[in-house]
N, C-alpha and C positions, 0 to 999 in steps of 0.2 A: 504493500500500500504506500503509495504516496505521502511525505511527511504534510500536514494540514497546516504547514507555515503561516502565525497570525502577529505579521512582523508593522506593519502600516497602523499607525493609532487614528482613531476617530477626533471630529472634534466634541469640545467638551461635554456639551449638553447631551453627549449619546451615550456619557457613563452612568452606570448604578453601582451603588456604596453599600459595602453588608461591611459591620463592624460588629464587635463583642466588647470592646472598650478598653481591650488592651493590644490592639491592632487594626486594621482592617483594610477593607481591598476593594479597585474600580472594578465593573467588569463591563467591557465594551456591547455593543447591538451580533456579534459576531458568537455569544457566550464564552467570552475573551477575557478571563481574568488578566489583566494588563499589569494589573501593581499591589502587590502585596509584602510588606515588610514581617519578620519575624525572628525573632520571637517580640520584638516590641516595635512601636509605632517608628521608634529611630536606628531600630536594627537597618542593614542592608536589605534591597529586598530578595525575596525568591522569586518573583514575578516581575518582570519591567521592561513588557515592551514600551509601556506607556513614554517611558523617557529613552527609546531605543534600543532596548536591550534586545536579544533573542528569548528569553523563558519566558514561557507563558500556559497556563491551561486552559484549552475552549474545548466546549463541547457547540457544534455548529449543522445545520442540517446539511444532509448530503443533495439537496439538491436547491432549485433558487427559494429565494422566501423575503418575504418584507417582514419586519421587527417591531415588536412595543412587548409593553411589558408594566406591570401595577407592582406596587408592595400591598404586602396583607398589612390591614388597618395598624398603627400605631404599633409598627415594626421595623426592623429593619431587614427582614425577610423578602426579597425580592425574584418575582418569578419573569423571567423572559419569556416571550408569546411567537413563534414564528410559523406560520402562515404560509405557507407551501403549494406546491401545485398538486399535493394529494394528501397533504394533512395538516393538522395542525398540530406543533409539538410543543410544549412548555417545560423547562427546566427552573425546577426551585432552587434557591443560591440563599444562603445563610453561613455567617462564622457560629457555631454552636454557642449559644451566650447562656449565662455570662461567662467572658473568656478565665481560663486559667494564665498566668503570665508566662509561662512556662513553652506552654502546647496549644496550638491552635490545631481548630477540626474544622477542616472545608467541608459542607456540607452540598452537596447537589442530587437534586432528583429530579430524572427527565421522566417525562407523562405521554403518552400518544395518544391523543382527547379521540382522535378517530382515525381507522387506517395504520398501516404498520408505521412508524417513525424511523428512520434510516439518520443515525447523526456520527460524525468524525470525529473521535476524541483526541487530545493530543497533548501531554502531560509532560512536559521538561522545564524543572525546576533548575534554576542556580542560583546559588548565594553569592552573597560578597558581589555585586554588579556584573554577574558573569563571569570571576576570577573563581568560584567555587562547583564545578558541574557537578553531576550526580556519581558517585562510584561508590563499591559494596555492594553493587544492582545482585536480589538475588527472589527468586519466588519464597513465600513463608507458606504453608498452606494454600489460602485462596486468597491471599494477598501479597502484593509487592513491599518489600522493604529494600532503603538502599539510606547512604549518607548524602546528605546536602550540605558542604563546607561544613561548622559545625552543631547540624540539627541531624536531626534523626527521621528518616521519612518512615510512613506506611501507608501505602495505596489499597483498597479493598471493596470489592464491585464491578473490578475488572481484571481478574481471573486471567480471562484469553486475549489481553491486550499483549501485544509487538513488543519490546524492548529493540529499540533504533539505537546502535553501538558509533553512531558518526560520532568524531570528536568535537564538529561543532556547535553540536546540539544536539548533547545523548539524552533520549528522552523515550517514552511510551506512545506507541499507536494503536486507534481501535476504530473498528468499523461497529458499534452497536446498535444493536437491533431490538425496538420496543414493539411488543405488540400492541393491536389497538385497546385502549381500555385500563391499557394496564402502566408500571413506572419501571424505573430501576434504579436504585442508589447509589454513588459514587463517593465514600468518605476519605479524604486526606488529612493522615495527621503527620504535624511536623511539632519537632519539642528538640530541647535544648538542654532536656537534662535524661532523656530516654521515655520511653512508652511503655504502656501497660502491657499486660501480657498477652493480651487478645483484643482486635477492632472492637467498635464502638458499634452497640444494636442499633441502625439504622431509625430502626421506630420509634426507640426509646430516647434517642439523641433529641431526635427532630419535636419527638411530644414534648421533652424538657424546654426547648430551645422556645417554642410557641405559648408555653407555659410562662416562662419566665418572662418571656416580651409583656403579655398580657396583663401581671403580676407590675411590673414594674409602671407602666402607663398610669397618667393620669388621667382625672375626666376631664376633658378641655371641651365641651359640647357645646357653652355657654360663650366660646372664644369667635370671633368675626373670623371666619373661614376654619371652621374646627378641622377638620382634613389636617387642611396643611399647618395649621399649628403642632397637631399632635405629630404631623411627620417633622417636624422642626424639632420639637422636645426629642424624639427616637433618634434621630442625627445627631442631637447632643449628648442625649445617653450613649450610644455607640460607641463617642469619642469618648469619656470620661472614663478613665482605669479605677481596677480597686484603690489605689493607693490617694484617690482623687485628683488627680489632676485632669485636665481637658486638655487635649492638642488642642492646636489653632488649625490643622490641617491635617488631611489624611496622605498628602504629595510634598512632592520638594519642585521647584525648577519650571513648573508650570507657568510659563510668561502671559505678563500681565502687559508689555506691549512686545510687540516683536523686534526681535535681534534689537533691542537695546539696554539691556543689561538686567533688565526689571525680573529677574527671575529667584524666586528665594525657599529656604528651604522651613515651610511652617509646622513638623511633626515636634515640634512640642509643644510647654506651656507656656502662654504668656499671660501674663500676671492681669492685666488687662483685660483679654479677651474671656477669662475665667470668673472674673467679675463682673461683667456685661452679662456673661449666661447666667451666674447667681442670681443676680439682677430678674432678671427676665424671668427665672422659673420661681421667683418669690412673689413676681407678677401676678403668676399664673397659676400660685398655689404647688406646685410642684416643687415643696419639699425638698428631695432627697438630691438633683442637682445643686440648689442654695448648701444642703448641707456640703456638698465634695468640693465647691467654691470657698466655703469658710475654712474648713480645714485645710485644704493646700495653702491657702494665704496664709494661713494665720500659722502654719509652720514656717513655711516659709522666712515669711517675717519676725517670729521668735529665735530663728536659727541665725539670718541674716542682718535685720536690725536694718540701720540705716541703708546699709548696705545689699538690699533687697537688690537685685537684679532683675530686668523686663521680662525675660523668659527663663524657663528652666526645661531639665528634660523632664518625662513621665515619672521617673524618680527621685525628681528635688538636685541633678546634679545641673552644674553651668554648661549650658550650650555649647558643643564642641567649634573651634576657629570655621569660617567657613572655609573650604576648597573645592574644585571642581574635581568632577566624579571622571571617568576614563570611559561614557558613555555619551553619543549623540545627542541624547537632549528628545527633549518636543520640540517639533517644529515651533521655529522662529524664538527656540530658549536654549539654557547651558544646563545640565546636568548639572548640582551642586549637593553639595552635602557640610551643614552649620551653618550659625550666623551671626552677622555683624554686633547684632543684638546684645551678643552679651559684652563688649565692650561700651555699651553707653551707657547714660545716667536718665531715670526718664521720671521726673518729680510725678506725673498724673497718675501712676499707678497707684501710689500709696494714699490720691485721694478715691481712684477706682475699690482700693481695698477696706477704707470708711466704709464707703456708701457700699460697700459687699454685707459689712457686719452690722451697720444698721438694718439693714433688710431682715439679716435673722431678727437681731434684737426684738424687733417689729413681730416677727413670729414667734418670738421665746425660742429659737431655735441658736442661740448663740451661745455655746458650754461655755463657765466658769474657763476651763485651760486655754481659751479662744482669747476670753479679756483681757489678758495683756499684749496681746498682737497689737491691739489699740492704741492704747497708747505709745505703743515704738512709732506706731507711721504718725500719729499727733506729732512726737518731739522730730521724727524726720523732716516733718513737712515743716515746723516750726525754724528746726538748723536750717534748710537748705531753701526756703521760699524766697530767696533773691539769687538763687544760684540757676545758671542758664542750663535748659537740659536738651535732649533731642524731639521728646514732643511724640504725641501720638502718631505723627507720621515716621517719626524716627528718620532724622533729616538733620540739621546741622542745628547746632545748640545756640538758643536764645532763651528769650523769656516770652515761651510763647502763652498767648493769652488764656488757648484752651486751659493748660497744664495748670495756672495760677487758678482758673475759674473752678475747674474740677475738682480741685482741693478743696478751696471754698464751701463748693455744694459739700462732699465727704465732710468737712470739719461741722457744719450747718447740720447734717443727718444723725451723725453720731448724738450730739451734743442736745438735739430733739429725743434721743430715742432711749426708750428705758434699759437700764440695768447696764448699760454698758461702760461703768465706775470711772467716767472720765469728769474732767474738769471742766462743765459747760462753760463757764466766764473762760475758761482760756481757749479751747476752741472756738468760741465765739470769735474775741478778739484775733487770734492768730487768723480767722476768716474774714474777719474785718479788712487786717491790714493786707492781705491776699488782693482781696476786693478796690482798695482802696488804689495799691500800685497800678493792676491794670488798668482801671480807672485813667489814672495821670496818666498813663504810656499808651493806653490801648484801646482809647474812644476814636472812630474819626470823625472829622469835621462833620460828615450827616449823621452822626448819633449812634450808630453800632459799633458793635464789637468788631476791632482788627484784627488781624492773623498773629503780629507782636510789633512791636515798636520801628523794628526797618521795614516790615511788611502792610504794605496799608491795606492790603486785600481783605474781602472777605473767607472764613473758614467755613465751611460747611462741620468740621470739630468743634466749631462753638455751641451747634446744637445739641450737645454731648451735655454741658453745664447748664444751657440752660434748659433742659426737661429734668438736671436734677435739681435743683434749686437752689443752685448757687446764688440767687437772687430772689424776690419773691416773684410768683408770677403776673403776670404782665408788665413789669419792668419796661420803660418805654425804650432803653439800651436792645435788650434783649427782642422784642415788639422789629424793631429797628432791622435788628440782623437777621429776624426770619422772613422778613419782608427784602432784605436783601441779598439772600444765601436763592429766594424766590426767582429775583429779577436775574441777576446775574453768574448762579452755578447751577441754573435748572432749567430743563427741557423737557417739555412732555410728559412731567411730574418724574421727570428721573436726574438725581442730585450729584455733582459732580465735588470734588473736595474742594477745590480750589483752581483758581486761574493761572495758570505760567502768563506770563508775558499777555500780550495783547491774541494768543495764538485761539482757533474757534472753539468753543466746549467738545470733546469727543475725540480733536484731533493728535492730543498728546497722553489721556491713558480711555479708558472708559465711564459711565456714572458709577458712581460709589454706593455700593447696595445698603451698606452699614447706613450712610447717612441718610437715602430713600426712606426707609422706614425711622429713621431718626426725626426726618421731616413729616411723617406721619402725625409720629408721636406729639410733638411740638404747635404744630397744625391744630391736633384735638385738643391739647391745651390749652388755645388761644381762643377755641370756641369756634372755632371753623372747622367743622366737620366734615363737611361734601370736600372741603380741599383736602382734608388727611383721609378721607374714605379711597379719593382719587389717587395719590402717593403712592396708599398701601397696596392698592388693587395690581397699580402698575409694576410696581415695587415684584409681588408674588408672585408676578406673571414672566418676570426675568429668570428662568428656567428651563432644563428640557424635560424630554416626557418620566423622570424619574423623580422633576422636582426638589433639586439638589443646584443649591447660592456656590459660585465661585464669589470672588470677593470682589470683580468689576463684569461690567454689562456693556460690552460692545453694541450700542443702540441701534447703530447701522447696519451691523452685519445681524444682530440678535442673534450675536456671539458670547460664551463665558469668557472671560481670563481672569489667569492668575490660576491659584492651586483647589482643589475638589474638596471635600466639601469645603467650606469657610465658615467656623462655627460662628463667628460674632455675628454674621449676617443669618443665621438661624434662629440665633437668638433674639436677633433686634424685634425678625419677623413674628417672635412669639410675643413679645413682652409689649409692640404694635397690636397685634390679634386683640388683648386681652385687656386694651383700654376700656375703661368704661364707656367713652364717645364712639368708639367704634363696633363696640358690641351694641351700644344702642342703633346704631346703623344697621348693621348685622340683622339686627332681632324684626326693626322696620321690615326690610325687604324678606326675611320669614314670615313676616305677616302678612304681607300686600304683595298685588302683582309688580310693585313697583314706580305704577303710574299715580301722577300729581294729585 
């Protein structure tokens, strides 16, 4: 049999994301799992056509067929649908959740809804970007075992699959055959420290795996677009490890403009986007993400102290230098691996980490061992609130306005919020004089907020501060800047961060999804509902058919860029969903046809 080489990556909107939350993986319209790292989110991967590698596992029809495919409700269980000229075939795809850190289980099961199914398997794992192939290839019983660099494989469901011995890609081949009516299961485990003594029962896997999704989900029914809220929250669970932390990303290298340098590697935490999702599922009543938000901050910052760092990896260690990887890339990006990230100074996290532990506070969901993370980012933000840092865009250090405003709101939430033993008169004050400097540096002449004191632009980041209250609300400053983040970084209700030069919105990255739904939010706060109804709607709709936010939205092409999932913008979209102005909207148009 011919090798079923699935070397060509798609673009982005044609990936689906199955995660367990200590790893997780694309798989392309082709049943192409493209990129899966392991044993953890920042391991190497074993899959990676996506950034051009050769390993890859698809299961694909053997003859032509047109693609979609659904997730089961508030899952991340995702089934491919292909449409053939004599059947229809569906393959279920799931990481067996929740993950072990250790061992991940690929879970696949192909279906023939009618007529025989005829599909081409084709299974060549390497580690380490291709420097680690497979060897120790041997049968065990009725499954394949071999070594992957150093994981431990076991293939088992395919029995009479080919072992293909090329050195450039030794790998497994199968020609399998479903009858109609009926499925057949495909489980891959790889581990890092050895395997059980016998495969995983197929049934018993997959009913754990559907159980625990179900288990874990909240009810968001009452959320403006519950669908996609709930698949927003499962993207977020997915990413979130036991140990809690959240990646920012399930990819590295995935450019966010072509061939210009814009390619970065988001498989960790960032301190930031971890408390954005707290944020958001404290929203929305979902618990147990606000809790795996508190805890990683608040060690974090007990360990670290002033010296808190923008991101960390899944286990609390410093982001490795970045360097470029010894693979092609995605088209129009560089393969990389680390980041910049961990050499800067970024003052807004540690008011992003406030307004994290005010949120429990608010729910009584803030332990006793939590309360003193508090007060390090207080006396942090206190030392260093004249000191210039790189800023939410992570970009050359000033005093930029966001960073000073979102301390502010954090120091303003804490200092509101019960039980959290801090010193209101001095968080107050130290939010005063926060307030006060940008004030003097960072008004412009028509009354909004500037980008910082060299930058006279508007930020589309300012809307960050003010939906938390860094100010009271309708602040005429604030009033100002949404009315001019309106005029001049938005299009067609899609919000770009900021202006380079005089150059047209669009032409130098994409709109910014984070801030889309930021303008939502902000919108409904001001009492303009039909304009943050429009935002949001637009905002959701930047997607492909799996419903999965990259971090920008090529308008023209209604292209993604930049790296797969992007939790902050799943998050925004949930903690949007779950306003009260837009669930009054929401509930409107469940009532009514619609019309005036």
């Amino acid at each position: 049999m011919e090798p079923t080489r699935v070397e060509q990556p798609h673009v982005l909107r044609e990936y689906a994301f199955v995660a367990d939350g200590e790893r997780g993986a694309l798989i392309g319209p082709r049943g192409d799992i493209a990129w899966l790292c392991a044993p953890s989110w920042d391991s190497a991967p074993v899959f990676d056509t996506l950034i051009g590698g050769t390993s890859v596992y698809s299961v694909t029809p053997d003859e032509r067929f047109v693609w979609g495919g659904y997730y089961d409700a508030g899952s991340l269980i995702w089934n491919s649908r292909w449409v053939t000229g004599s059947t229809v075939i569906e393959c279920r795809d799931a990481l067996a959740f929740p993950g072990d850190e250790h061992r991940v289980v690929v879970l696949r099961r192909l279906r023939a809804l009618h007529d025989e199914a005829r599909v081409l398997v084709e299974l060549n794992p390497a580690h380490d970007y291709g420097r680690a192939p497979l060897r120790d290839v041997r049968r065990a019983d009725e499954a394949w075992e071999a070594r992957c660099g150093r994981l431990r494989l076991r293939w088992s469901g395919a029995a009479d699959a080919v072992f293909d011995e090329d050195p450039r890609c030794p790998g497994w081949r199968l020609l399998l055959r479903v009858p109609p009516g009926e499925y057949r299961d495909l489980v891959l485990e790889l581990s890092a420290i050895g395997l059980p003594d016998s495969p995983p029962d197929p049934e018993s896997i997959w009913a754990a795996t559907e159980s625990h999704w179900k288990r874990e989900m909240p009810v968001l029914w009452s959320s403006a677009a519950p669908r996609d809220a709930s698949h927003a929250y499962a993207v977020l669970r997915g990413m979130t490890g036991s140990g809690g932390g959240m990646v920012a990303a399930a990819t590295t290298g995935l450019p966010e403009r072509d061939e210009q340098g814009a390619n970065y590697d988001y498989r960790y935490v960032w301190i930031r986007d971890q408390c954005l999702a707290g944020q958001a599922a404290a929203t929305a009543g979902a618990l147990p993400l606000l809790d795996a938000a508190v805890g990683f901050t608040a060690e974090r910052l007990l360990a670290d102290g002033p010296a808190l760092m923008p991101a960390y990896t899944v286990r609390g260690e410093a982001v490795p230098r970045e360097r470029d990887v010894d693979l092609p890339g995605y088209p129009g990006g560089t393969a990389v691996l680390g980041n910049r990230v961990r050499d800067q100074f970024q003052l807004d996290i540690f008011g992003e980490a406030l307004l994290v532990f005010a949120a429990a506070a608010r729910h009584d969901h803030l332990p006793a061992e939590y309360r003193p993370a508090i007060g390090v980012a207080v006396e942090a933000i206190a030392a260093h609130r004249d000191r210039r840092d790189a800023g939410i865009w992570e970009i050359d250090d000033e005093h930029w306005a966001h960073s000073g405003l979102i301390c502010a709101a954090g120091l303003r939430a804490v200092a509101a919020s019960p039980d959290t033993g801090v010193d209101r008169d001095v968080c107050t004050g130290v939010a005063d004089a926060l307030v006060s400097r940008v004030t003097k540096t960072c008004v412009h002449p028509t009354g909004r907020w500037q980008r910082s004191p060299q930058h006279p632009e508007v930020d589309a980041a300012l809307l960050l501060p003010i939906i938390r209250g860094a100010m009271p609300r309708g602040d005429p400053r604030d009033r100002a800047t949404v009315s001019a983040i309106a005029r001049e970084l938005s299009s067609d209700f899609y919000v770009y961060r900021y202006r380079d030069g005089e150059t047209p919105l669009g032409s130098d990255e994409g709109a910014f999804l984070l801030c889309g739904f930021a303008m939502a939010i902000a919108t409904a706060d001001l009492s303009l509902p039909v304009v943050a109804a429009r935002h949001f709607e637009r905002n959701r709709a930047a997607c492909g058919t799996p419903g999965l936010f990259a971090e920008e939205f090529d308008v023209a092409q209604r292209q993604l860029r930049g790296n797969l999932p992007q939790a902050f913008v799943h998050a925004l979209l949930l903690e949007a969903a779950n306003h009260p102005a837009l669930q009054r909207e929401w509930a409107y148009l469940e009532q009514s046809d619609g019309s005036p």
